[in-house]
C-alpha positions in Angstrom: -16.1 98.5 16.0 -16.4 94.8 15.4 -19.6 93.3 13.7 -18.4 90.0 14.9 -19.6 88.0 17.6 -17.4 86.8 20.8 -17.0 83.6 21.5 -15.2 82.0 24.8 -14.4 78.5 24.6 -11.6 76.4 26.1 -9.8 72.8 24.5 -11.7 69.4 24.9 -10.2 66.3 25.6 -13.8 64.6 25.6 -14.2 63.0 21.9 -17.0 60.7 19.7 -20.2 59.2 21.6 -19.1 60.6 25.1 -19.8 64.2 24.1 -23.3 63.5 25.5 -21.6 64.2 29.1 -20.0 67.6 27.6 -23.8 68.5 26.5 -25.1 67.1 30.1 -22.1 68.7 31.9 -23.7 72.5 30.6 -20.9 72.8 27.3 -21.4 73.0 23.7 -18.9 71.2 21.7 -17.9 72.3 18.9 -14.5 71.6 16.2 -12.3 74.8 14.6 -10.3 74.1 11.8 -8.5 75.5 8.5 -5.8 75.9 6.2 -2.5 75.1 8.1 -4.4 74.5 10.9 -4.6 71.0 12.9 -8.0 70.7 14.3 -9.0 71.2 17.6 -11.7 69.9 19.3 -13.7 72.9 21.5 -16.3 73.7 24.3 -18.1 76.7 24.6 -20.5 77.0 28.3 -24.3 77.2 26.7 -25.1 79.8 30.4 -22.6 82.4 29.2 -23.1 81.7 25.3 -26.1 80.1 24.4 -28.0 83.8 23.9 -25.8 85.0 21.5 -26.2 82.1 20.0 -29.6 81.5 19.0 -29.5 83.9 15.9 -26.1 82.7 14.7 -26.4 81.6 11.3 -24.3 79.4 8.8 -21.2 82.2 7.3 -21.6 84.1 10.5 -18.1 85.7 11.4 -17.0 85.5 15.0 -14.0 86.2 17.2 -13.1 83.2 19.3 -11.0 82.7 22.2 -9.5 79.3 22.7 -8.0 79.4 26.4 -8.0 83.1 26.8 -5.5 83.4 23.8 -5.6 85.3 21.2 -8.8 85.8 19.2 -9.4 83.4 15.8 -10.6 85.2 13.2 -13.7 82.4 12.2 -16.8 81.7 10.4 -19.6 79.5 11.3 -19.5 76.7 9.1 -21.9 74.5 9.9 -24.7 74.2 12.8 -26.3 71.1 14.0 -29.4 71.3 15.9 -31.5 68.9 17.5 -34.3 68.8 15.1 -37.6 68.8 18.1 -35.9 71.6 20.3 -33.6 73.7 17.4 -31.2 74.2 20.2 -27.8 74.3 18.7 -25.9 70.8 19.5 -22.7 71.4 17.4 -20.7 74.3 15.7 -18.1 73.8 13.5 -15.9 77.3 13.1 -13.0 77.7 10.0 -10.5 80.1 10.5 -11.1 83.1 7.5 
């Protein structure tokens, strides 16, 4: 049994400033990158993942699905919050 936590995401085409209507629209975004690895922009829905979520710390490990593939092995890198709610605005994930 897995310790990890399961993350569903899909690709994002939405980049810079107009993320705000990826946050309005109900998604997370979020970036997953590594060694040999071009990055890739993500969105995760906050409905289906924002519970899990909340206790996620920076070094946590998680299995993500991009698209239903195949699970990426990651850890949470680094977690942006807004600073008067804490809720979680950004994640960026590198593959372990």
């Amino acid at each position: 049994m897995s310790d990890s936590i399961i993350i569903k995401s899909k690709k994002r085409s939405v980049l810079g400033k107009s993320v705000r209507v990826v946050r309005k629209g109900g998604f997370m975004p979020a970036v997953v990158y590594g060694v040999n690895f071009k990055p890739l922009t993500i969105e995760m829905e906050y409905s289906s993942h924002f519970k899990p979520l909340l206790n996620i710390k920076k070094d946590s490990l998680c299995d993500l699905y991009i698209d239903q593939d195949q699970p990426l092995k990651v850890k949470v890198k680094e977690l942006q919050r807004n600073p008067l709610t804490e809720q979680i605005i950004h994640i960026d994930f590198q593959i372990v």
